[in-house]
DRENTORKOL-3810 file (N, C-alpha, C; in nm, 4 decimals):
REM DRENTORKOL-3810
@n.u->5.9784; n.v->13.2610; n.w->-14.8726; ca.u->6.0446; ca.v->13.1314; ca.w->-14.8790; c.u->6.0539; c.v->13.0872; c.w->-15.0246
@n.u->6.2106; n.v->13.0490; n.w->-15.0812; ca.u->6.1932; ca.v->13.0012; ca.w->-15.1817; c.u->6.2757; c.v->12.8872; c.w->-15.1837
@n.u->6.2066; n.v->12.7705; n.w->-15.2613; ca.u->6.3065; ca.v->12.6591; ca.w->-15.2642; c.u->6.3515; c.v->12.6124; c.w->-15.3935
@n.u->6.4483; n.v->12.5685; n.w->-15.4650; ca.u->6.5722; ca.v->12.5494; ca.w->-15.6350; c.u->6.5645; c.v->12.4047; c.w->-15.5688
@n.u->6.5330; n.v->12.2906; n.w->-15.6439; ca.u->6.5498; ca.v->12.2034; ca.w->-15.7029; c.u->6.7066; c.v->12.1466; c.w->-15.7509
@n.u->6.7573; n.v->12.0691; n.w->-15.7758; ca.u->6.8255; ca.v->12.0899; ca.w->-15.9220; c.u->6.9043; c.v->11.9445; c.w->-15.9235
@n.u->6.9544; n.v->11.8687; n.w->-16.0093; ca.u->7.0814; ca.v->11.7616; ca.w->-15.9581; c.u->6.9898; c.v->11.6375; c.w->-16.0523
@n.u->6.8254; n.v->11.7094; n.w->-16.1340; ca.u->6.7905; ca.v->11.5474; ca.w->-16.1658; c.u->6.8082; c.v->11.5291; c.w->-16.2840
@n.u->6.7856; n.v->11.4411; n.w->-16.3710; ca.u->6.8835; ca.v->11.3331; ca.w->-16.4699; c.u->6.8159; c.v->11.2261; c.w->-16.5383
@n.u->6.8935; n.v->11.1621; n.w->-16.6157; ca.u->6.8420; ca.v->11.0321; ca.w->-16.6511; c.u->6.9695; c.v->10.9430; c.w->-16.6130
@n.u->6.9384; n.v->10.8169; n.w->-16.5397; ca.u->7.0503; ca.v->10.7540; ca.w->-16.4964; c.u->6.9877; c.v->10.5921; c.w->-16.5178
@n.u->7.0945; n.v->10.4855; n.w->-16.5052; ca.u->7.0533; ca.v->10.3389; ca.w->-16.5493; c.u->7.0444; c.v->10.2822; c.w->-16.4006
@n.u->6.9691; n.v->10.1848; n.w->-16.3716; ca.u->6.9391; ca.v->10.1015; ca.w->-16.2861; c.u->7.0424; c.v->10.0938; c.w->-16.1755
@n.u->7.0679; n.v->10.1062; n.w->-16.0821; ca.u->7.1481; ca.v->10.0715; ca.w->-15.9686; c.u->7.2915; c.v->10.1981; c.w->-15.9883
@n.u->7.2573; n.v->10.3397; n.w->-16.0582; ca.u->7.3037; ca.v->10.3951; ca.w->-16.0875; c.u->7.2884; c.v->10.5282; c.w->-15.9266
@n.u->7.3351; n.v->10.6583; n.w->-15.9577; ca.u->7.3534; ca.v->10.7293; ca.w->-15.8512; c.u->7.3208; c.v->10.8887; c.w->-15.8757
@n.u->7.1996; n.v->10.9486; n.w->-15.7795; ca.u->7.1944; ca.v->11.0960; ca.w->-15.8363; c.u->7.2266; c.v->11.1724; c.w->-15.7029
@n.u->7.2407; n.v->11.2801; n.w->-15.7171; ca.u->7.2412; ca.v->11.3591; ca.w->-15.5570; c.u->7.1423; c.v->11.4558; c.w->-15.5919
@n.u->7.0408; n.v->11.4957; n.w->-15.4993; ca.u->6.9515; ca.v->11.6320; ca.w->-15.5358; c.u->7.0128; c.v->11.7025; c.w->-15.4483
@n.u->6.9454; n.v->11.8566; n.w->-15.4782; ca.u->6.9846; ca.v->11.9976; ca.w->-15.3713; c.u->6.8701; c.v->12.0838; c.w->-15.4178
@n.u->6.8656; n.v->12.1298; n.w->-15.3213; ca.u->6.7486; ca.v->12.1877; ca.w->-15.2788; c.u->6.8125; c.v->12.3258; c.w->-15.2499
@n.u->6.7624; n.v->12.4448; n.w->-15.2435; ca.u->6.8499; ca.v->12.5818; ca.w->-15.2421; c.u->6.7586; c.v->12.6701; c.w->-15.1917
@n.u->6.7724; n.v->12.6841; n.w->-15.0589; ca.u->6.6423; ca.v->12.7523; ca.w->-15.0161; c.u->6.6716; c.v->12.9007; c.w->-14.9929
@n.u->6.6126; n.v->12.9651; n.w->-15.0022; ca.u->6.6214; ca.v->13.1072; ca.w->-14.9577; c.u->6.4925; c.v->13.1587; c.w->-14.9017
@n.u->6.5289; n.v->13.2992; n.w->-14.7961; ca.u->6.4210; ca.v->13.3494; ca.w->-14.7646; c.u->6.3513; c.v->13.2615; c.w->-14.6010
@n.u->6.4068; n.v->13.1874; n.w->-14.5356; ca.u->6.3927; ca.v->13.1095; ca.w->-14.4025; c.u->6.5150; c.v->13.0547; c.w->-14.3300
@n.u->6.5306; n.v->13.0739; n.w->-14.2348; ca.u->6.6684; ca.v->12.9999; ca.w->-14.1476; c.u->6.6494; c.v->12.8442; c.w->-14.1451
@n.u->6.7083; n.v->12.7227; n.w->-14.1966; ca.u->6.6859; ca.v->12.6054; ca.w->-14.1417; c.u->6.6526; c.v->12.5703; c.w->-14.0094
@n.u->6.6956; n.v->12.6107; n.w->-13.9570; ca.u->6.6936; ca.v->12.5740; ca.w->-13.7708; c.u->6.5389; c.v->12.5802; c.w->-13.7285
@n.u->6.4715; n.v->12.6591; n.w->-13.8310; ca.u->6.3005; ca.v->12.6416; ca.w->-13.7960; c.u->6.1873; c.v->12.6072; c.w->-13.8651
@n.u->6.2936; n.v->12.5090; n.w->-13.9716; ca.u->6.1941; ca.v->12.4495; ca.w->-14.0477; c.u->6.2069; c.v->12.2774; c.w->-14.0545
@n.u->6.1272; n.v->12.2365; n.w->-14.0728; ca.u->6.1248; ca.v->12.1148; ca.w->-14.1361; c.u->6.1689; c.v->12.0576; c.w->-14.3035
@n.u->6.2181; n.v->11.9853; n.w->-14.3470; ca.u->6.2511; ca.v->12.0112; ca.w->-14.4856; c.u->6.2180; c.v->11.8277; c.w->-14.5458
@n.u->6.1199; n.v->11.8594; n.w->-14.6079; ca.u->6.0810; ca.v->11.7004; ca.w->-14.7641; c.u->6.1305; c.v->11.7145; c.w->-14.8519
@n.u->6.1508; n.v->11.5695; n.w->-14.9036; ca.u->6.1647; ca.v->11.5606; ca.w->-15.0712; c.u->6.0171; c.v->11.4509; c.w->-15.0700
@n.u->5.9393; n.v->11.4865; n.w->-15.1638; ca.u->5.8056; ca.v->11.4479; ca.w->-15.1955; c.u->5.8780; c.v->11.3642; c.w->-15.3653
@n.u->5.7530; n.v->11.3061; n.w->-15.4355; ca.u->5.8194; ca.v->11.2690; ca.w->-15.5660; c.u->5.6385; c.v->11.2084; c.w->-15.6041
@n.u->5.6484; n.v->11.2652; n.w->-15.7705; ca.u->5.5160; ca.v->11.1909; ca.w->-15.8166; c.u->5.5512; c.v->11.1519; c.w->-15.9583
@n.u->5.4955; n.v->11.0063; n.w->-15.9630; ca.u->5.4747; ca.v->10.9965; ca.w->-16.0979; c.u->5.3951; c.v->10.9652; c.w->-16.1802
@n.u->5.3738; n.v->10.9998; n.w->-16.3244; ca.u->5.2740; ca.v->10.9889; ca.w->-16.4080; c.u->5.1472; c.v->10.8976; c.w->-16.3455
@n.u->5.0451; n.v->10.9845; n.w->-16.3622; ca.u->4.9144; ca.v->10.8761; ca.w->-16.2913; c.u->4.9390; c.v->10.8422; c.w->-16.1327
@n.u->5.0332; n.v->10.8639; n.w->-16.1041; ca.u->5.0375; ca.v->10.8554; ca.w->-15.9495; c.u->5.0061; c.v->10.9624; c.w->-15.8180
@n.u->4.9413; n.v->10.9532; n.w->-15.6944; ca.u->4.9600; ca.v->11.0257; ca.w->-15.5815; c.u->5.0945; c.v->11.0827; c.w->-15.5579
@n.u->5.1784; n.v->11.1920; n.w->-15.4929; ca.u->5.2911; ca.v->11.2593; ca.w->-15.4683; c.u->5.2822; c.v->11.1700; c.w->-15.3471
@n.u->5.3845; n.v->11.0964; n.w->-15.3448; ca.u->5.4340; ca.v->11.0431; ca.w->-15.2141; c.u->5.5654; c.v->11.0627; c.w->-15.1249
@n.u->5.5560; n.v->11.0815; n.w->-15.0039; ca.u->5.6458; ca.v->11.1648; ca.w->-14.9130; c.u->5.7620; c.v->11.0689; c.w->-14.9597
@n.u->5.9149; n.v->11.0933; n.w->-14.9487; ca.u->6.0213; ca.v->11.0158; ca.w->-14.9974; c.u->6.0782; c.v->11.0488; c.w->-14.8531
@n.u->6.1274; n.v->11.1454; n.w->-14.7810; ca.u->6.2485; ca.v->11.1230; ca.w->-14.6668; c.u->6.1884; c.v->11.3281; c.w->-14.6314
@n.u->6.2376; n.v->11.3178; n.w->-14.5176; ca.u->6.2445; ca.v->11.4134; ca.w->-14.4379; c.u->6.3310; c.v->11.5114; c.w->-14.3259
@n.u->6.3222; n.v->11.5721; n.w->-14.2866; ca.u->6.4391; ca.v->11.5728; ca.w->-14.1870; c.u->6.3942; c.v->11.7045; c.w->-14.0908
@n.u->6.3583; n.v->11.7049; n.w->-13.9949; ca.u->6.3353; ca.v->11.8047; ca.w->-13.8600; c.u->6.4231; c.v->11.8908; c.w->-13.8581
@n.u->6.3923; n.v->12.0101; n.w->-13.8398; ca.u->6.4392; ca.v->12.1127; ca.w->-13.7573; c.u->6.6134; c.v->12.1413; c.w->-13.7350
@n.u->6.6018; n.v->12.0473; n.w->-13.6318; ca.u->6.6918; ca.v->12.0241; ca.w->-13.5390; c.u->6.7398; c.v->11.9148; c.w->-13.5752
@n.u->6.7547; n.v->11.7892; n.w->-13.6659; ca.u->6.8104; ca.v->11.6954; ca.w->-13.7030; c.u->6.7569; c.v->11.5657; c.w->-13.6052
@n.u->6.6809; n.v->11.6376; n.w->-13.4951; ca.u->6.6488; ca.v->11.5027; ca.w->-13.4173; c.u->6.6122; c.v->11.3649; c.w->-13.4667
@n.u->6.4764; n.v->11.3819; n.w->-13.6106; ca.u->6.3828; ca.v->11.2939; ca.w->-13.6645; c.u->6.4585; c.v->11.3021; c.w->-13.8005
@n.u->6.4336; n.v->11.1800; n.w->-13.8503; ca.u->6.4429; ca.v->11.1873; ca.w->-13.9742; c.u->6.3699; c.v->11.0579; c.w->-14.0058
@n.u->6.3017; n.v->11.0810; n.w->-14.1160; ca.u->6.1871; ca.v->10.9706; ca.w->-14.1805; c.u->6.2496; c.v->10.9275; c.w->-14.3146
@n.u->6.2472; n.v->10.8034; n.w->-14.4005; ca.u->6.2536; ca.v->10.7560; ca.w->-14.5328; c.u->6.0751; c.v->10.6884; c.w->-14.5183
@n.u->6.0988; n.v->10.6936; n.w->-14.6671; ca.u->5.9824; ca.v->10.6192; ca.w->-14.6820; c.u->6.0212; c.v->10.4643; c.w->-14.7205
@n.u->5.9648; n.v->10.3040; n.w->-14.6889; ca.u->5.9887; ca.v->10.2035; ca.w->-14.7036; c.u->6.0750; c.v->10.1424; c.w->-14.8134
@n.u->6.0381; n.v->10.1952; n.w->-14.9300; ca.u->6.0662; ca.v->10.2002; ca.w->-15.0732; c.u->6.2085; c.v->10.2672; c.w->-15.1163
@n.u->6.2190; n.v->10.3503; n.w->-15.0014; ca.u->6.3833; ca.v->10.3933; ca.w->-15.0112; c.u->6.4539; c.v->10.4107; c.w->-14.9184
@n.u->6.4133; n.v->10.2898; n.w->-14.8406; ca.u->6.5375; ca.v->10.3081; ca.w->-14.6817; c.u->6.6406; c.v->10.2378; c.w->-14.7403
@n.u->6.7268; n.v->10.3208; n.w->-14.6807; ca.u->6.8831; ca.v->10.1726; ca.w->-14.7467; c.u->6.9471; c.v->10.2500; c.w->-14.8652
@n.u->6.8418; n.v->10.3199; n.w->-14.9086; ca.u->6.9264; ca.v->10.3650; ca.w->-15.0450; c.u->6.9844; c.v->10.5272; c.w->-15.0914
@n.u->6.8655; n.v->10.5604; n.w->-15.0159; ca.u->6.8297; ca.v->10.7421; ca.w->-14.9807; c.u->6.8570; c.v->10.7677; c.w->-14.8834
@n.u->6.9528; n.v->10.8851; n.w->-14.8552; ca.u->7.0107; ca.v->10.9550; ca.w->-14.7611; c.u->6.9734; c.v->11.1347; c.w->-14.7385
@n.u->6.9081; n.v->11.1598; n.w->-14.6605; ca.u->6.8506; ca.v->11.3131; ca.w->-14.6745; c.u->6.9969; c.v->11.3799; c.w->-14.5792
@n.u->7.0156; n.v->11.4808; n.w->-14.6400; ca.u->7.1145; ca.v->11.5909; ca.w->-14.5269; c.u->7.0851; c.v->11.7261; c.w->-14.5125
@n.u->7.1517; n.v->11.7890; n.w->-14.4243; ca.u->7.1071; ca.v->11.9672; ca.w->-14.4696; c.u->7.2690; c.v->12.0118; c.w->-14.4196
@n.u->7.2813; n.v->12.1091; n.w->-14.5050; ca.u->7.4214; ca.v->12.1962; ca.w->-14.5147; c.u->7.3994; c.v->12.3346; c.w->-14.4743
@n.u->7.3428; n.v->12.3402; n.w->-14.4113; ca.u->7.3330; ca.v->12.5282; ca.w->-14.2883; c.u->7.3805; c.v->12.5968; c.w->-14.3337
@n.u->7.5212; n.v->12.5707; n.w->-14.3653; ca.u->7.6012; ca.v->12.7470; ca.w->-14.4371; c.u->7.5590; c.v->12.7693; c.w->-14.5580
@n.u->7.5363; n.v->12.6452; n.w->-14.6046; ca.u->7.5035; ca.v->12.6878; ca.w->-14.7657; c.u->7.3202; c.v->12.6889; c.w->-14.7745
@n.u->7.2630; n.v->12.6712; n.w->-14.6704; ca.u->7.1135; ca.v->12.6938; ca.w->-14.6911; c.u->7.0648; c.v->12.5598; c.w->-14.7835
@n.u->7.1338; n.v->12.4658; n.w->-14.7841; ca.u->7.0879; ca.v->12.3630; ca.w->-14.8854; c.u->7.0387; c.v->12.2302; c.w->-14.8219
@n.u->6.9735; n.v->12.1652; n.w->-14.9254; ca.u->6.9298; ca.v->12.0689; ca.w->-14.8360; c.u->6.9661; c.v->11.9065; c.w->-14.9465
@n.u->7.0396; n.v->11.8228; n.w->-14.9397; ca.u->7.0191; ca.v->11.6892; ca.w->-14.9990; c.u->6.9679; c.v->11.6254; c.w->-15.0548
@n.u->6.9441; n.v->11.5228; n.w->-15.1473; ca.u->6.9019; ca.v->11.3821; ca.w->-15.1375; c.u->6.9707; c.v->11.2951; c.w->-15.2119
@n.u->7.0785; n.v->11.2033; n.w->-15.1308; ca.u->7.1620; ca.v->11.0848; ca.w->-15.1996; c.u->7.0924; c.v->10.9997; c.w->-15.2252
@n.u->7.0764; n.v->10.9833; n.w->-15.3707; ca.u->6.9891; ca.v->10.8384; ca.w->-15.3971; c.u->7.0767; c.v->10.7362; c.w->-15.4619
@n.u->7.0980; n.v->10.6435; n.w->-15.4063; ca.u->7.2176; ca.v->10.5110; ca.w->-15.4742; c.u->7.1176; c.v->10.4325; c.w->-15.4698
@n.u->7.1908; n.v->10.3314; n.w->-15.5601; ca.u->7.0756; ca.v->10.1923; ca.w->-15.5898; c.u->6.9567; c.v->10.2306; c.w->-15.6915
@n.u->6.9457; n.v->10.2878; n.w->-15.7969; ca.u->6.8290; ca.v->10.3531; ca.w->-15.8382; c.u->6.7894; c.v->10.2630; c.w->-15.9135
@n.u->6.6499; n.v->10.2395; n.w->-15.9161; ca.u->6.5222; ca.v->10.1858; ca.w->-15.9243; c.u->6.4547; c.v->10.2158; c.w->-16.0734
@n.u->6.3877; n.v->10.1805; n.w->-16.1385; ca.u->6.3076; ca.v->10.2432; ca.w->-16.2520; c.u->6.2007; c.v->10.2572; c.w->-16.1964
@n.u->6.1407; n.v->10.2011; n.w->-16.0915; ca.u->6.0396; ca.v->10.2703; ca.w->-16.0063; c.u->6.0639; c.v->10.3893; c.w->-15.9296
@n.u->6.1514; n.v->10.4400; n.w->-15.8829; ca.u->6.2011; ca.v->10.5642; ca.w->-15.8393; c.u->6.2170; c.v->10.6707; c.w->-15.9603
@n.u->6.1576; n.v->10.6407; n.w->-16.0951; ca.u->6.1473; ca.v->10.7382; ca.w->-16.1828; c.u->6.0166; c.v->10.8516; c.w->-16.1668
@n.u->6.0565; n.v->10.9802; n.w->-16.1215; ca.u->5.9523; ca.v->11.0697; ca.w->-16.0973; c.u->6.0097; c.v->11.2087; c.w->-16.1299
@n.u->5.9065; n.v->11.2973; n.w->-16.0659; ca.u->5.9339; ca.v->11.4184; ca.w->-16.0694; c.u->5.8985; c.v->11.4495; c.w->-15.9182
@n.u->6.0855; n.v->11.5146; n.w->-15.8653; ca.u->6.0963; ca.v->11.5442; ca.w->-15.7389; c.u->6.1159; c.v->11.6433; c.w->-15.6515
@n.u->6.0785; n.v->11.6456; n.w->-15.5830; ca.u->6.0161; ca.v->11.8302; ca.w->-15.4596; c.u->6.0801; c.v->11.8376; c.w->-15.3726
@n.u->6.1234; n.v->11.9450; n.w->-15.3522; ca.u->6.1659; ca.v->11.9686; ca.w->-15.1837; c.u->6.0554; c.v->12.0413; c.w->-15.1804
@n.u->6.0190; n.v->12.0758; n.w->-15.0179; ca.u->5.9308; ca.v->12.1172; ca.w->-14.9355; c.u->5.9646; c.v->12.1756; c.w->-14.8379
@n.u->5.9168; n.v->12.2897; n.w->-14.7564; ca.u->5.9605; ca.v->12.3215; ca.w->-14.6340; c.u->5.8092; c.v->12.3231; c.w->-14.5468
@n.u->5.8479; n.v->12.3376; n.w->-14.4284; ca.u->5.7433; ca.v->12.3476; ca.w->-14.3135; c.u->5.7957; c.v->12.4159; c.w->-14.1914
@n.u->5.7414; n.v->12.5444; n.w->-14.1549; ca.u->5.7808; ca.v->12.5651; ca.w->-14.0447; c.u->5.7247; c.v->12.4753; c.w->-13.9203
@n.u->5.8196; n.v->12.5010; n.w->-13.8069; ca.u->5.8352; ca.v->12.3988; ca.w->-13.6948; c.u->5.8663; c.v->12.2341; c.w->-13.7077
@n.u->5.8019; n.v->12.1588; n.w->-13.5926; ca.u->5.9258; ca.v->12.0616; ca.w->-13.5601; c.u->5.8306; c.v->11.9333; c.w->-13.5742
@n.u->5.7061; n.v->11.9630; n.w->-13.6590; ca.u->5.6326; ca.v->11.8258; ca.w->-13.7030; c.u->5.5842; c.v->11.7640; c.w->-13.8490
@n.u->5.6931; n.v->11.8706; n.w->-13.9207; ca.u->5.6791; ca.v->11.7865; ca.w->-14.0032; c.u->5.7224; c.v->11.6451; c.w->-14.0882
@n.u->5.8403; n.v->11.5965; n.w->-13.9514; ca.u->5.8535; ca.v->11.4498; ca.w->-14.0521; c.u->5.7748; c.v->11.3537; c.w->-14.0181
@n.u->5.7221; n.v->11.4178; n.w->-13.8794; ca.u->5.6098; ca.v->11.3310; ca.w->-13.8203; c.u->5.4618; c.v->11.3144; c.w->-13.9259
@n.u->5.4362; n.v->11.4074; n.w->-13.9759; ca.u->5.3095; ca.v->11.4494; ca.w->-14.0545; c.u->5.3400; c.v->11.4146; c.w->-14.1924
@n.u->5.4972; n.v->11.4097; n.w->-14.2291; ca.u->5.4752; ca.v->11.3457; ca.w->-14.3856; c.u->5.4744; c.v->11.1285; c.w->-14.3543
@n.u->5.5447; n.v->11.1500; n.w->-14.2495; ca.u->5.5281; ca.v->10.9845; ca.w->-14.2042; c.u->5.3990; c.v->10.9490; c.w->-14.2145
@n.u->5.3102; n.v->11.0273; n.w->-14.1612; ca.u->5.1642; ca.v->10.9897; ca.w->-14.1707; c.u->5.0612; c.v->10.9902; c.w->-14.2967
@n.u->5.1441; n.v->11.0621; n.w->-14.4203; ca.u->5.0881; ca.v->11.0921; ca.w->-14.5151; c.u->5.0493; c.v->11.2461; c.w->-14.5280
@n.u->5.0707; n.v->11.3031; n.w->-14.4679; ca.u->5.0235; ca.v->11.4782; ca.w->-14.5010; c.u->5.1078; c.v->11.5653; c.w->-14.5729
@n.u->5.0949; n.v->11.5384; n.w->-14.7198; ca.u->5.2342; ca.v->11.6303; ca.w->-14.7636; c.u->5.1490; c.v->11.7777; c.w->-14.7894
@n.u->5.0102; n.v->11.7691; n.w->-14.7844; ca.u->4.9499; ca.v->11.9272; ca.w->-14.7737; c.u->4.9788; c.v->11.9917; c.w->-14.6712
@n.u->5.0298; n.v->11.9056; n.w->-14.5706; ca.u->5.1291; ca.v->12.0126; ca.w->-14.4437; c.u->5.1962; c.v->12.1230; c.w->-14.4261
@n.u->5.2845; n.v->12.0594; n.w->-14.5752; ca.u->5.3939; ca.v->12.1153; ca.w->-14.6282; c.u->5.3517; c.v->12.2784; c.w->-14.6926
@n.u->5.3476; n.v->12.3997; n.w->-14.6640; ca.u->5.3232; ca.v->12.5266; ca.w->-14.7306; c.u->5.4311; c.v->12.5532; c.w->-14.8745
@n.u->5.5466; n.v->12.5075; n.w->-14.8440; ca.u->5.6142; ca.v->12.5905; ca.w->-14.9487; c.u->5.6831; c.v->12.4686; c.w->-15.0491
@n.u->5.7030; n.v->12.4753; n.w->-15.1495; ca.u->5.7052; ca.v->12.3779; ca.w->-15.2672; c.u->5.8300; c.v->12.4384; c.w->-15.4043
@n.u->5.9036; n.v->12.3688; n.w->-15.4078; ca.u->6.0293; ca.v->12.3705; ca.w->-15.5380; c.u->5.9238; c.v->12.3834; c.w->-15.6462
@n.u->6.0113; n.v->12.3798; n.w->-15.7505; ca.u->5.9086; ca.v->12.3639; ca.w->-15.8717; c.u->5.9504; c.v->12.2352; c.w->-15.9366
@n.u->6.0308; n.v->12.1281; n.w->-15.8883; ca.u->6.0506; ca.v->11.9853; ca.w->-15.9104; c.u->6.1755; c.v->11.9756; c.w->-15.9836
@n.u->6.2348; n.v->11.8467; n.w->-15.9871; ca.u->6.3096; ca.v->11.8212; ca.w->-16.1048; c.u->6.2926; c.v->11.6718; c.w->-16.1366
@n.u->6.3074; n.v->11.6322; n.w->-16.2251; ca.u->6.2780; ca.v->11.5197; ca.w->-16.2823; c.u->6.3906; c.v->11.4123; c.w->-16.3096
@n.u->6.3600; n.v->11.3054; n.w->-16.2438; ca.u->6.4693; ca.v->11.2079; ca.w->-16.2079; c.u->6.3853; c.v->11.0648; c.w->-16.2813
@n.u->6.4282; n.v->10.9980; n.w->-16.4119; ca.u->6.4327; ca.v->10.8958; ca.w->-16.4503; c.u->6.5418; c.v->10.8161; c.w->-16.4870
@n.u->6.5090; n.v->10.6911; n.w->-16.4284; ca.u->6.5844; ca.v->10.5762; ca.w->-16.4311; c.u->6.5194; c.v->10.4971; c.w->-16.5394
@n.u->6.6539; n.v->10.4287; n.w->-16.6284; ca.u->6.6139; ca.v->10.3599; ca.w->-16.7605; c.u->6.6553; c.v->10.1892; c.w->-16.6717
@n.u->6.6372; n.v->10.0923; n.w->-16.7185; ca.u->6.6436; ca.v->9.9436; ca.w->-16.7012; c.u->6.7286; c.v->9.9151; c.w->-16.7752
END
């Protein structure tokens, strides 16, 4: 399993990024797929999620409304529309995979050690 990052930036306040995620090496249909995000001095906190099967999908509080997760099957890729951007939404950001059908349930709860397989990040800051 490998997961590419890529799409992050420096952008101004109420500005707009898209991430992608580029997975290889697993079929979507049996995984679970995160975008996690940490910043300086901070815990990695789960950002949005998306099941399997598209049934579940989780945001985290801090970015409902603004963040949109998707997955694109043919192209093996996976999303994250972020509009409205924040200077608190300045981090460095992960996709994740999980096989089977609990992990948006388990990052909802806080378990991003759930998660086995890990991007190597990209880094998304917002200036004021």
């Amino acid at each position: 399993v490998q997961l590419v990052e890529s799409g992050g930036g420096l952008v101004q306040a109420g500005g707009s990024l898209r991430l992608s995620c580029a997975a290889s090496g697993f079929t979507f249909d049996d995984y679970a797929i995160g975008w996690f995000r940490q910043a300086p001095g901070r815990e990695r906190e789960g950002v949005s999620a998306i099941s399997s099967e598209y049934a579940d999908i989780y945001y985290a509080d801090s970015v409902k409304g603004r963040f949109t997760i998707s997955i694109d099957k043919a192209k093996s890729t996976a999303s994250l529309q972020m509009n409205s951007l924040r200077p608190e939404d300045t981090a460095v950001y992960y996709c994740a995979a999980v096989y089977g059908i609990d992990g948006v349930e388990r990052m909802a709860a806080g378990h991003s050690d759930y998660y086995p397989f890990w991007g190597q990040g990209t880094q998304v800051t917002v200036s004021s």
